[in-house]
C-alpha positions as CSV (number, residue, x, y, z in Angstrom):
1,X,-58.5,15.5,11.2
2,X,-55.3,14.5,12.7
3,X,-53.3,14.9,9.3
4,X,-52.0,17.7,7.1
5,X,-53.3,21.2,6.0
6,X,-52.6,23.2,3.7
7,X,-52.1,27.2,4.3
8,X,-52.6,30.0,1.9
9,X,-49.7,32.3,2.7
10,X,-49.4,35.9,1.4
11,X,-46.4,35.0,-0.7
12,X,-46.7,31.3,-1.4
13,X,-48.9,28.3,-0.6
14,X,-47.4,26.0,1.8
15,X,-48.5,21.9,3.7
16,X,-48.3,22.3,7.2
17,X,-48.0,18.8,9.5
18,X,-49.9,18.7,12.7
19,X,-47.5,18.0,15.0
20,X,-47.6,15.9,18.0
21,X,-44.8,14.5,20.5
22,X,-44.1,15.2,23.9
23,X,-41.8,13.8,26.6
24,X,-41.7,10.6,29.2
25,X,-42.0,7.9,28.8
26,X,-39.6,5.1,29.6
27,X,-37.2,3.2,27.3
28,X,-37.0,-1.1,27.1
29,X,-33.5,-0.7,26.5
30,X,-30.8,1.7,28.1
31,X,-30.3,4.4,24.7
32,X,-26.7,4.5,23.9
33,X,-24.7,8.0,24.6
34,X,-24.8,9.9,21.9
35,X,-21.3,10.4,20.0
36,X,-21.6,12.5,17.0
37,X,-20.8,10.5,13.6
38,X,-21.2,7.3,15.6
39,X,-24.5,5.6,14.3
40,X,-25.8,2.2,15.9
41,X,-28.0,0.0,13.5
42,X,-31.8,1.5,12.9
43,X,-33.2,-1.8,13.9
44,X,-32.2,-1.9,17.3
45,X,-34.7,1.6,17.9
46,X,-36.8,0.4,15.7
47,X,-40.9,0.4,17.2
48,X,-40.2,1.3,20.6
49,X,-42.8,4.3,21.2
50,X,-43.8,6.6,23.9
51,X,-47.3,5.9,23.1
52,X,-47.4,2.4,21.5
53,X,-50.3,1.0,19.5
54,X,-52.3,-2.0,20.8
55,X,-53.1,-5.1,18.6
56,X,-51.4,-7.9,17.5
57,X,-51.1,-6.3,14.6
58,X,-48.6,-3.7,15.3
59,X,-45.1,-4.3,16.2
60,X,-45.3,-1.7,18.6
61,X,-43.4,-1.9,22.6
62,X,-42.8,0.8,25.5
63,X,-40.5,3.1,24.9
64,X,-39.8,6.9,24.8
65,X,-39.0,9.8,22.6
66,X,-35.2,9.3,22.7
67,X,-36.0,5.7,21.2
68,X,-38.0,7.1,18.7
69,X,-35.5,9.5,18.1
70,X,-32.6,7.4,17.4
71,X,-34.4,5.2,15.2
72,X,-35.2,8.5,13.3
73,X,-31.4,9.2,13.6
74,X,-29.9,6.3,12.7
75,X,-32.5,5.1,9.6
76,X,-31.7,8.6,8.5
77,X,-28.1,7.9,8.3
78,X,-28.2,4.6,6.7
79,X,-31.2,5.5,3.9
80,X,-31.3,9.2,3.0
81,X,-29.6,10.1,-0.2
82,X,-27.6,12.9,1.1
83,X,-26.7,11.1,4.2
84,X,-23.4,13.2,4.9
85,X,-24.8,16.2,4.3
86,X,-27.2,16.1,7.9
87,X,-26.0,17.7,10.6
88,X,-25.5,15.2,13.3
89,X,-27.3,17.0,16.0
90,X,-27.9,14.8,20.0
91,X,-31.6,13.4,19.7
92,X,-31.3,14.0,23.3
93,X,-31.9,17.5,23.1
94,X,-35.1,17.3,21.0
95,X,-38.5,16.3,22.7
96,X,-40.8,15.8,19.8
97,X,-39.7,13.2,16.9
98,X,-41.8,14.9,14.6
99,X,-39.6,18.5,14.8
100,X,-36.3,16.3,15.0
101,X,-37.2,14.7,11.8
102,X,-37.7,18.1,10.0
103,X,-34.1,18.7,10.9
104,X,-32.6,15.5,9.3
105,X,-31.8,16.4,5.9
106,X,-29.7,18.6,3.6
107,X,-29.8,22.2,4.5
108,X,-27.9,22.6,0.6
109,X,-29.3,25.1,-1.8
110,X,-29.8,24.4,-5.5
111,X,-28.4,26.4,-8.0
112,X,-31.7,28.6,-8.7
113,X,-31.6,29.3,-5.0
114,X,-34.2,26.3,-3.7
115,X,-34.0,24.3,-1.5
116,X,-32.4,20.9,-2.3
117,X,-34.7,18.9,-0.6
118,X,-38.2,20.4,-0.6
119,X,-39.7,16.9,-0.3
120,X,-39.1,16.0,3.4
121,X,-42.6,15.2,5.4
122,X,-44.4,12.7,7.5
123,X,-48.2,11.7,8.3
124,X,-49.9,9.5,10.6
125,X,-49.7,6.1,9.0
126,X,-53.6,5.0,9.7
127,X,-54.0,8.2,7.3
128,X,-51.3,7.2,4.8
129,X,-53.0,4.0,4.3
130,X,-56.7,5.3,4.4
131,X,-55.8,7.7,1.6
132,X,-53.0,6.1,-1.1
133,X,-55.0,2.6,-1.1
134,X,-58.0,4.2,-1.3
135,X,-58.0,7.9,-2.5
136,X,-60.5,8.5,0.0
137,X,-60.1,12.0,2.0
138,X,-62.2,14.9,3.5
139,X,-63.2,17.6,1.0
140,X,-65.8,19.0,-1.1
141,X,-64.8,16.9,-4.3
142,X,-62.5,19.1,-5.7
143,X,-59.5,20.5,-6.8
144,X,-58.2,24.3,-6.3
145,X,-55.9,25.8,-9.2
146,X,-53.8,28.8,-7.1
147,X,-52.6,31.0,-10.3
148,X,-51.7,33.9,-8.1
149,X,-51.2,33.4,-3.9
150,X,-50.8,37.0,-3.7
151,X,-53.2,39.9,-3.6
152,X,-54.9,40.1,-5.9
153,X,-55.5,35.9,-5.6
154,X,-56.5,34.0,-8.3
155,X,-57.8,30.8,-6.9
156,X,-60.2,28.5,-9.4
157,X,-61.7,25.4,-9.9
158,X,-59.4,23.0,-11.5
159,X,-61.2,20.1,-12.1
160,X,-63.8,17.5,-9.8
161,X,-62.0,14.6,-7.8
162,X,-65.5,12.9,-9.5
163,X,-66.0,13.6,-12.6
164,X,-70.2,13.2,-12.3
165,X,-70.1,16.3,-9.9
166,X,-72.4,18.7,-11.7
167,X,-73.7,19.7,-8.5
168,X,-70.4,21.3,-7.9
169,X,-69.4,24.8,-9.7
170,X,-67.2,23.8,-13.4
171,X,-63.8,24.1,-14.0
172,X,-62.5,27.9,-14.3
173,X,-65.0,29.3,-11.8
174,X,-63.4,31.7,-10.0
175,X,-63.0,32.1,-5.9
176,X,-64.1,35.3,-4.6
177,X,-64.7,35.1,-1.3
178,X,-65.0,32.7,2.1
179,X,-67.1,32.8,4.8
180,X,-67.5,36.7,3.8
181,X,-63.6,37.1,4.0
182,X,-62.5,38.6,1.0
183,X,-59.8,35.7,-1.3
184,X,-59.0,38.7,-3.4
185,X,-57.3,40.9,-1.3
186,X,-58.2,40.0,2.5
187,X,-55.3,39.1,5.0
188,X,-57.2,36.3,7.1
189,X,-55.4,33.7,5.8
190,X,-56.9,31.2,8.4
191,X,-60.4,32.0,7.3
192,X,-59.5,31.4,3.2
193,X,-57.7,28.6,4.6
194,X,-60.2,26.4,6.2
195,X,-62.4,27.3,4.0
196,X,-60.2,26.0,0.5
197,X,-58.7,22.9,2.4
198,X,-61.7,21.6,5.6
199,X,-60.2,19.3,8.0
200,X,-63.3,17.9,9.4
201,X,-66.1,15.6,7.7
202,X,-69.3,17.5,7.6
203,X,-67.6,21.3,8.5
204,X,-69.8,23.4,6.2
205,X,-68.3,26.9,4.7
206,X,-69.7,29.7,2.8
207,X,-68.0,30.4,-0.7
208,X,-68.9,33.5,-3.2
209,X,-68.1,32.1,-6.5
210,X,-68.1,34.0,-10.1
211,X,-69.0,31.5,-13.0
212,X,-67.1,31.4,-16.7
213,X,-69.9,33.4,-18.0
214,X,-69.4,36.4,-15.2
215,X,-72.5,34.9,-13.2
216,X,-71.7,35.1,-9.4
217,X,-73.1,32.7,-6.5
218,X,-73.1,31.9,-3.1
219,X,-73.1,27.9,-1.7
220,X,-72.7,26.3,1.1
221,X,-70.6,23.5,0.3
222,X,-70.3,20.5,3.2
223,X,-66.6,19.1,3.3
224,X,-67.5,14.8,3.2
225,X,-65.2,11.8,2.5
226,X,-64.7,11.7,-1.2
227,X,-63.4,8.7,-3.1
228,X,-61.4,10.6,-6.0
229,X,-61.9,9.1,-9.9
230,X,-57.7,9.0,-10.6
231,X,-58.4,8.0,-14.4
232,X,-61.2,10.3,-15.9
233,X,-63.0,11.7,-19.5
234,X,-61.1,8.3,-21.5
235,X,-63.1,9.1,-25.2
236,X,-61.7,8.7,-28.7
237,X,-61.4,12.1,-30.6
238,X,-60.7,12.8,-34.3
239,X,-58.6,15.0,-35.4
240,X,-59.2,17.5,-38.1
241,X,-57.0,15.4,-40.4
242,X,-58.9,12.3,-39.7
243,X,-56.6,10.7,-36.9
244,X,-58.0,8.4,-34.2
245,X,-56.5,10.1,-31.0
246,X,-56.6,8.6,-27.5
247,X,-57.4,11.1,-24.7
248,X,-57.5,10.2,-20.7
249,X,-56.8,12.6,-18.1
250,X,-54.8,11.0,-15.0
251,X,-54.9,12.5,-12.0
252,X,-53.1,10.5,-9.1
253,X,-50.8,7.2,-9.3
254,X,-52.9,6.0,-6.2
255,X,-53.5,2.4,-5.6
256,X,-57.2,2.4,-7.5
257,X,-55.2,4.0,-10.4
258,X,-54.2,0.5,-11.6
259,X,-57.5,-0.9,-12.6
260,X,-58.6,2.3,-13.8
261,X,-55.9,3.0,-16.1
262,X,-56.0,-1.2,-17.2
263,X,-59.6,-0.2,-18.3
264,X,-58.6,3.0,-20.1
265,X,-55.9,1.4,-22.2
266,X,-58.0,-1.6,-22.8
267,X,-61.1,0.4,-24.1
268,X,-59.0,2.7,-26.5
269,X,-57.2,-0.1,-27.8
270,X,-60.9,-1.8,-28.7
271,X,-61.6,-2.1,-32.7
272,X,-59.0,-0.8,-34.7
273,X,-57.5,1.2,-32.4
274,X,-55.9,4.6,-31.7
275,X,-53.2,6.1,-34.0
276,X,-51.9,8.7,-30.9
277,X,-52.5,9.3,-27.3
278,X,-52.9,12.2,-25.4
279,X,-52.0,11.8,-21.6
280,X,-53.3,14.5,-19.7
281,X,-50.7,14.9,-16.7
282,X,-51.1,18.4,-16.0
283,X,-52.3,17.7,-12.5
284,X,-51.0,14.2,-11.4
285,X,-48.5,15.2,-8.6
286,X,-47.3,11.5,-9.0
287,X,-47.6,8.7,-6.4
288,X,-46.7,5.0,-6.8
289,X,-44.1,4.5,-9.3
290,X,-45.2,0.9,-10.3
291,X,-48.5,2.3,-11.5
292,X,-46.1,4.7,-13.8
293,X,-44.4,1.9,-15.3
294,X,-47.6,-0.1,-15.9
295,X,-49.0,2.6,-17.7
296,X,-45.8,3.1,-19.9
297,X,-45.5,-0.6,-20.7
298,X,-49.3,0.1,-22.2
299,X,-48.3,2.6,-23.9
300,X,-45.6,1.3,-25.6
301,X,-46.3,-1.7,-26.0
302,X,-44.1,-5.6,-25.2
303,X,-41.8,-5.2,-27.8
304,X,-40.0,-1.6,-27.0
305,X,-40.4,-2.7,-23.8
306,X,-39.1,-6.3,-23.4
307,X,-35.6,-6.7,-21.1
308,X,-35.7,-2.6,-20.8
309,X,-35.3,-0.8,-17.4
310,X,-38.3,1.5,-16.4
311,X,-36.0,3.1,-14.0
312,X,-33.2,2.5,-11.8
313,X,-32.9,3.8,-8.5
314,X,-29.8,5.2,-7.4
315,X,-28.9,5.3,-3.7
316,X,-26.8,6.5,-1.0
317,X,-22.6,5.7,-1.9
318,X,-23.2,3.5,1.3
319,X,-25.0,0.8,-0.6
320,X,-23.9,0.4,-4.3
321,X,-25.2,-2.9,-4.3
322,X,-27.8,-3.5,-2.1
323,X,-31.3,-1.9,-2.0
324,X,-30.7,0.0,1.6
325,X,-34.2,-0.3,2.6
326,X,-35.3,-3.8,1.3
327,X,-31.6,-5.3,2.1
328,X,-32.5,-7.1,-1.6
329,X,-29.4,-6.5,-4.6
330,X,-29.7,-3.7,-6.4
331,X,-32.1,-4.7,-9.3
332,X,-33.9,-1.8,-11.9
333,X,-38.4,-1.0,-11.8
334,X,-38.9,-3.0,-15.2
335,X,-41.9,-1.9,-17.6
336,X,-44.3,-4.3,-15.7
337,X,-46.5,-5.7,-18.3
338,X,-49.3,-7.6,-15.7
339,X,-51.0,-6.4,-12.7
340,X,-49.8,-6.2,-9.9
341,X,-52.7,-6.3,-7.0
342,X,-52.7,-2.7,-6.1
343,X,-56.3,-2.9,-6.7
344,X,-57.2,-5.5,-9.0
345,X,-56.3,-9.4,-8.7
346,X,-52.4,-9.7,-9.4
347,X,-50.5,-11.3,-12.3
348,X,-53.2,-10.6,-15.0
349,X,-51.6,-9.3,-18.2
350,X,-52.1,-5.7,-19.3
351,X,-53.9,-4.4,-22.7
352,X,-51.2,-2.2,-24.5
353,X,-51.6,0.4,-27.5
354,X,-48.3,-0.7,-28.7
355,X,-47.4,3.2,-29.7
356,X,-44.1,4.9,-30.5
357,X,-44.8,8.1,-29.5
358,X,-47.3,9.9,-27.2
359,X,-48.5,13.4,-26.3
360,X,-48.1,14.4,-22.4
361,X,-50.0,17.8,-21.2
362,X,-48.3,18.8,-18.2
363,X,-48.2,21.9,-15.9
364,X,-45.6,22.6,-13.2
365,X,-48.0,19.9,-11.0
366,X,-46.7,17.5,-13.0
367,X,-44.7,15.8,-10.8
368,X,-42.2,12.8,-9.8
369,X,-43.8,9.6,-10.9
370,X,-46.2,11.4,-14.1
371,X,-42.0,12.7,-14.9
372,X,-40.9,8.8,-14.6
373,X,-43.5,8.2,-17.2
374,X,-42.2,10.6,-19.8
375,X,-38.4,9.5,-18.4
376,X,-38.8,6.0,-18.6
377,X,-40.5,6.3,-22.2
378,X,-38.2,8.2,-23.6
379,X,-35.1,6.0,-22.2
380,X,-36.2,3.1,-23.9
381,X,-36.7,5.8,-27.5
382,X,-40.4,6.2,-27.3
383,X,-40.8,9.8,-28.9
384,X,-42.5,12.1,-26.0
385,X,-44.5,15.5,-27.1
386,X,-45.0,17.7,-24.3
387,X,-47.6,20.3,-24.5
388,X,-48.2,23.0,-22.3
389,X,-45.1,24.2,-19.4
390,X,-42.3,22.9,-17.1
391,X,-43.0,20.0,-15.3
392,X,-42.4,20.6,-11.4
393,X,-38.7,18.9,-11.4
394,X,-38.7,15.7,-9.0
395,X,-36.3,13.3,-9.8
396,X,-36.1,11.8,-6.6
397,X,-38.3,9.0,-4.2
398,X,-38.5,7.2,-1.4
399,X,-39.7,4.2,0.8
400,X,-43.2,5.3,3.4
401,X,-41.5,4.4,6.3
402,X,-43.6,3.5,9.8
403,X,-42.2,3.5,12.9
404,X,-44.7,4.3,15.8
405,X,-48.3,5.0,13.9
406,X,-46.4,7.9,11.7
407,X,-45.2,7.3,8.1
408,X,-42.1,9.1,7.4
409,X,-41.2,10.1,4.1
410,X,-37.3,10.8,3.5
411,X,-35.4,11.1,0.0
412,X,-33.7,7.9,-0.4
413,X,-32.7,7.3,-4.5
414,X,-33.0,9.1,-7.6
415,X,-34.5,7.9,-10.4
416,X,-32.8,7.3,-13.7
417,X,-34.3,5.8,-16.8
418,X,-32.5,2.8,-19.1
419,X,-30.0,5.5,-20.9
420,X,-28.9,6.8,-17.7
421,X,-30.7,10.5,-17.4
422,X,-32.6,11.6,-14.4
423,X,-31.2,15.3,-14.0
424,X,-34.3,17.4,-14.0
425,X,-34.3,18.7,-10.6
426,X,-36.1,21.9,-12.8
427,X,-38.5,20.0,-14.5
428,X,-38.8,18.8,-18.1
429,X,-39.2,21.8,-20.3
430,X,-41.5,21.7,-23.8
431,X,-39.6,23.3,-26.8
432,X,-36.8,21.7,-27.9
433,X,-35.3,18.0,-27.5
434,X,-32.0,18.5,-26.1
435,X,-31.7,14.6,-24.9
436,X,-31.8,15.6,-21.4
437,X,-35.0,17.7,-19.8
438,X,-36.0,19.6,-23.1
439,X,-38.5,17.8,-24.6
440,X,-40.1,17.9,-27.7
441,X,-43.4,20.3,-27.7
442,X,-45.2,23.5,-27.3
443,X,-45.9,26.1,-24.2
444,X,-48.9,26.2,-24.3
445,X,-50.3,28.2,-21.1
446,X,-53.6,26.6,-18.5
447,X,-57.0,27.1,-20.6
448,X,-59.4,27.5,-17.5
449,X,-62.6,28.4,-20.0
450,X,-63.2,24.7,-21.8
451,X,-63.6,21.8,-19.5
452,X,-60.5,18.9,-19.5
453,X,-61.2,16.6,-22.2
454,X,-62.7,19.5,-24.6
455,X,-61.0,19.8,-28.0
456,X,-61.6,23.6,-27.9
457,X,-58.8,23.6,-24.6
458,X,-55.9,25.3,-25.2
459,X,-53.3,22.1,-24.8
460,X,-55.6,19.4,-26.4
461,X,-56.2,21.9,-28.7
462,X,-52.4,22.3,-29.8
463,X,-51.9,18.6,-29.2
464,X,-54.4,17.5,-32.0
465,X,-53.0,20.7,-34.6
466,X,-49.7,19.3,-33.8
467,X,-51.0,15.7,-34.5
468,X,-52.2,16.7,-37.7
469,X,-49.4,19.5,-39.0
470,X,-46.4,18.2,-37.4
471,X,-45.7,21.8,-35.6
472,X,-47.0,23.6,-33.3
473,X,-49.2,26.3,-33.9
474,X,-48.8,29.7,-34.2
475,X,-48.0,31.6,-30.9
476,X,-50.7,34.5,-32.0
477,X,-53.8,31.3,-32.4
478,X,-56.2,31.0,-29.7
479,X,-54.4,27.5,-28.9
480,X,-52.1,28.9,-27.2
481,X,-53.9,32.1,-25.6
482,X,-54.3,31.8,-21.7
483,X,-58.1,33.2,-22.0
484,X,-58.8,34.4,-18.9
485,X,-62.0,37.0,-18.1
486,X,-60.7,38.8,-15.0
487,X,-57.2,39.7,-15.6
488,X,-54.1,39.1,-18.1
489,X,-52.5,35.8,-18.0
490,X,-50.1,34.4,-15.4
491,X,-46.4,34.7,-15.6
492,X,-46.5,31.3,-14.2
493,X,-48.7,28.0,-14.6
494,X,-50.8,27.7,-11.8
495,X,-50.4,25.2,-8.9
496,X,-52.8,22.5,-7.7
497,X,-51.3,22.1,-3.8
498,X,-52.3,18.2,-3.0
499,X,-50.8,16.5,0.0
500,X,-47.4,15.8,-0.1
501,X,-47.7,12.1,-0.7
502,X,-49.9,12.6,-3.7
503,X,-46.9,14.7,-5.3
504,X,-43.7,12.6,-5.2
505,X,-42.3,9.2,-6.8
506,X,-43.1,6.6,-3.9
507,X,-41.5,2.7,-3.8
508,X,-42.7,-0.2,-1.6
509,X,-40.7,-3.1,-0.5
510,X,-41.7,-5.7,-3.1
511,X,-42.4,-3.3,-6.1
């Protein structure tokens, strides 16, 4: 597999890129001299390549690293949100495009000591498109939870990318060894490595596995292209107080989302109805914001939503006018209210549940776009409940960008919703509604022991007690205890690691 992988480190988790470049090559046009804070127009470097694509299909022409490099330079400049804040270095001096890009962006440091931009990657495009139009990808089927990346790991299963996968271990069972390395405490990290994340279609690896119940196994599981299910477990629940509640667990704001989610909304709002939602985000990363403000006009309904702004996308001082990528005025995401042909027919209307407020169970995967949804609602005065912990903090997003078969990814606007707030670079926090990134809700810590869906889980759980008492309940009640066999509970909310384009807020050129 020619894309990304992801690496278990002894003191965090982190998405490696493979790499490739090289020099040679020759150039169809002489490359200016380099002049640092002199910047010649992106287009003229555009799709020259050292090793360009054939078929009439790609724009592609001879050219060399330095070409590719400028382009990389030069777009950088004109597109990236903190433009003047890269250091201008000679793409000259750098023979792989791949590590140059890596070095075009803001070296600043938040306040709480991160990185400001953590959100910087590329992939091969054929990949890119393979797996946001399709949600197809090598795996077993599912998703990993990391709770703890040191020794002693905790590593679970957090939910199927199916959810008809009973041939795979459930939700909560427990990682304890691969291919006879150790995941507790061992120090291979390449072994636990290929063996959580295989590259390869067909690479087989042995994985030790204790059950909920204590029960421990062995299986040979067979890494094959999966098609994920973004939209799972939609059912109608009722409350102990007799309330019709809405649940649907939303995984990925990929391209098959959108008729997924149209058929969600459309089968809860059947008969008379749902009184509430609950909008399990706990481990959508984000994806395409469109699909975000679909599934808020459906929630809301056409009235809140009619002439209101979804979000607006603030860009570089360079362009406080025009749309830097698209070269189109400056015009707000509206609350689209039809489809839009990610993968359904286009310009159909959308069901709605017409609803004024809605519960959101997140977990710091909750990410960019599934944060637009709970932004954009509550801009427009659409009262948000969050259960569970701090959402991951992504304000920001960007345009995929090909140039020379790889997709770059580079921070190009923030996202604010119709009143003007997008400041949550930590993450929308359930407690208290401050107006800005508090929000309305309860911490409610990861139940790994009832399945997603399951009104016994710890954050459906609270959401339906809060549904029917207005509060949430009691710290001491099991709706909030982190039940976990093996050891005490986390001081953190666990992580599902997905590729990096599965976990931002991502724009295309017409929508």
């Amino acid at each position: 597999m020619d894309g990304f992988r992801h690496t278990l480190l002894l003191s965090a988790l982190a998405l490696l890129c493979a790499c490739g470049g090289g020099g040679g090559g020759g150039s169809s046009t002489p490359a200016p001299t380099w002049q640092a804070g002199q910047f010649a127009d992106a287009r003229q470097f555009a799709n020259q390549c050292l090793r360009p694509r054939t078929g009439s299909q790609y724009p592609d022409v001879a050219g060399s690293v330095l070409d590719e490099n400028n382009w990389l330079r030069s777009w950088s400049h004109e597109t990236y949100l903190w433009y003047d804040e890269i250091q201008d270095r000679n793409p000259a001096n750098h023979d792989e495009s791949l590590a140059y890009f890596d070095l075009l962006k803001t070296e600043a440091i938040t306040a709480s000591g991160a990185p400001k931009d953590q959100f910087h990657f590329a992939m091969p495009s054929g990949e890119w498109n393979a797996q946001s139009q399709s949600g197809v990808a090598v795996g077993y089927g599912l998703q990993w939870v990391i709770i703890e990346s040191l020794p002693p790991r905790d590593v679970r299963v957090a939910y199927h990318d199916q959810q008809d996968r009973s041939d795979l271990p459930p939700r909560g069972t427990r990682l304890l060894s691969v291919d006879g390395v150790s995941m507790v405490s061992s120090n291979d990290i390449d072994t636990l490595n290929a063996g959580l994340y295989p590259g390869e279609n067909g690479e087989q690896h042995r994985l030790e596995f204790e059950y909920p119940g204590g029960t421990r196994q062995t299986l040979t599981l067979s890494a094959g292209t999966v098609t994920s299910e973004p939209v799972q477990r939609v059912r109608v629940l009722t409350s102990t107080g007799g309330t019709q509640v809405g649940y649907m667990l939303f995984n990925d704001h990929i391209a098959t989302a959108e008729g997924a989610l149209r058929d969600a909304v459309a089968q809860l709002s059947q008969g008379n109805g749902i009184d509430d939602l609950v909008l399990d985000l706990r481990y959508n990363g984000g994806g395409y914001l469109a699909l975000a403000s679909q599934l808020a006009y459906m929630i809301a309904g056409p009235e809140r939503t009619a002439g209101q702004s979804f979000e607006i996308a603030r860009f570089n001082d360079q362009h406080p006018t025009t749309n830097p990528v698209t070269g189109q005025p400056l015009a707000p995401t509206p609350f689209y209210n039809t489809t839009l042909g990610f993968s359904v027919p286009a310009n159909e209307p959308l069901p709605n549940l017409n609803l004024s407020r809605v519960f959101v169970l997140t977990g710091a995967t909750t990410c960019s776009a599934s944060e637009s949804i709970i932004n954009g609602l509550r801009g427009i005065g659409v009262e948000v409940i969050q259960i569970g912990n701090r959402t991951c903090g992504k304000p920001y997003g960007f345009y995929p960008t090909d140039n020379c078969g790889t997709t770059y990814f580079t921070i190009q606007f923030q996202g604010v919703n119709a009143q003007g707030f997008g400041d949550y670079p930590d993450g929308f926090v359930p407690g208290t509604d401050d107006g800005q990134a508090g929000v309305r809700g309860c911490q409610v810590a990861d139940d790994y022991d009832h399945d997603l869906g399951d009104v016994d889980e710890a954050r459906l759980s609270s959401a339906l007690h809060y549904i029917d008492n207005g509060y949430c309940p009691p710290s001491t009640s099991r709706h909030t205890l982190h039940r976990r066999s093996l050891a005490a509970p986390p001081a953190v909310d666990g992580r599902v690691h997905k590729a990096p384009w599965r976990e931002n807020r991502i724009m295309t050129p017409t929508r």
